[in-house]
N, C-alpha and C positions, 0 to 999 in steps of 0.2 A: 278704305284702300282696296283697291283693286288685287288679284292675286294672280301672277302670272305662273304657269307650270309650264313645264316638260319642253325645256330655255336648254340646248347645248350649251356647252360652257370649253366647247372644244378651239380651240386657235385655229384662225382660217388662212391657213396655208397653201397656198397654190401648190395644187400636184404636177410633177414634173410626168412627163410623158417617162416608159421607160427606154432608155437608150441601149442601142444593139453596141455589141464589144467593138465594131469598125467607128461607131458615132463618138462613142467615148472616147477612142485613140485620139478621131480626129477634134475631139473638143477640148482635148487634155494639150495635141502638139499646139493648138490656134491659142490656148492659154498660153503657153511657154512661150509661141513667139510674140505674143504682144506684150509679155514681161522680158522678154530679150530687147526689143526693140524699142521701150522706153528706157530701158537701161542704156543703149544705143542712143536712145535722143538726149538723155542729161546728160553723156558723156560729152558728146558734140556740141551742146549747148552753154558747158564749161567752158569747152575748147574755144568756140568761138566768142565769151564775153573775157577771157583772158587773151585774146588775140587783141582784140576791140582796146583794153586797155594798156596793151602793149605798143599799140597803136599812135597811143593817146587822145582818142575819139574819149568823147565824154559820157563816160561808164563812172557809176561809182562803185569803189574798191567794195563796199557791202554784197552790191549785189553779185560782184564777181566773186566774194567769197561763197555768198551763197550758193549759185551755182557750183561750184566746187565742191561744195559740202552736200551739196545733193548728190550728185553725179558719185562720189565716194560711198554715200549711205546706200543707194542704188545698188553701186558695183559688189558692195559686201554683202549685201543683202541674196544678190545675185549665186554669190559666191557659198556663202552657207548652204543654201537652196540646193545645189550642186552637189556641195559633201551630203545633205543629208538622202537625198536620193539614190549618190554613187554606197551610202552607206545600206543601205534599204536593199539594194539591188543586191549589193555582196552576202548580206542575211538571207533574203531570198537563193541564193544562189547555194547556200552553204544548209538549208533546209533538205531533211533525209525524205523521199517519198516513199 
């Protein structure tokens, strides 16, 4: 048997460059908006398969549920996010320097 030595055993993880406090802002809003705006899109896409069935175009009731049920898991989803940040902020805010 062959004997191999001095084998890292470290996890190869891509290193991220480091980001300047302006890059991070702007990497932190372009996350928020693309979790806003699919939040945005199942809303819309509720709206319009419950339009569709209200219609009586041939949609079945399942997937209009599901739709609904997204767009709702979404919006609370949304909506937590929200409290725990406005909660975060008010901590920070009430921190003594």
């Amino acid at each position: 048997m062959e004997r191999i030595e001095n084998l890292s055993m470290k996890p190869m993880v891509p290193q991220k460059p480091e980001l300047s406090a302006a890059e991070s802002g702007e990497a932190f809003t372009n996350m928020l908006n693309d979790a806003l705006n699919e939040v945005n899109q199942a809303q819309n896409e509720s709206d319009e398969a419950a339009k569709r069935l209200i219609n009586g175009e041939a949609v079945n009731l399942h997937n209009v549920m599901i739709a609904a049920e997204k767009a709702e898991i979404t919006l609370t989803a949304a909506v937590e996010i929200r409290n725990k940040v406005v909660d975060a902020y008010k901590s920070i805010m009430r921190m003594q320097l």
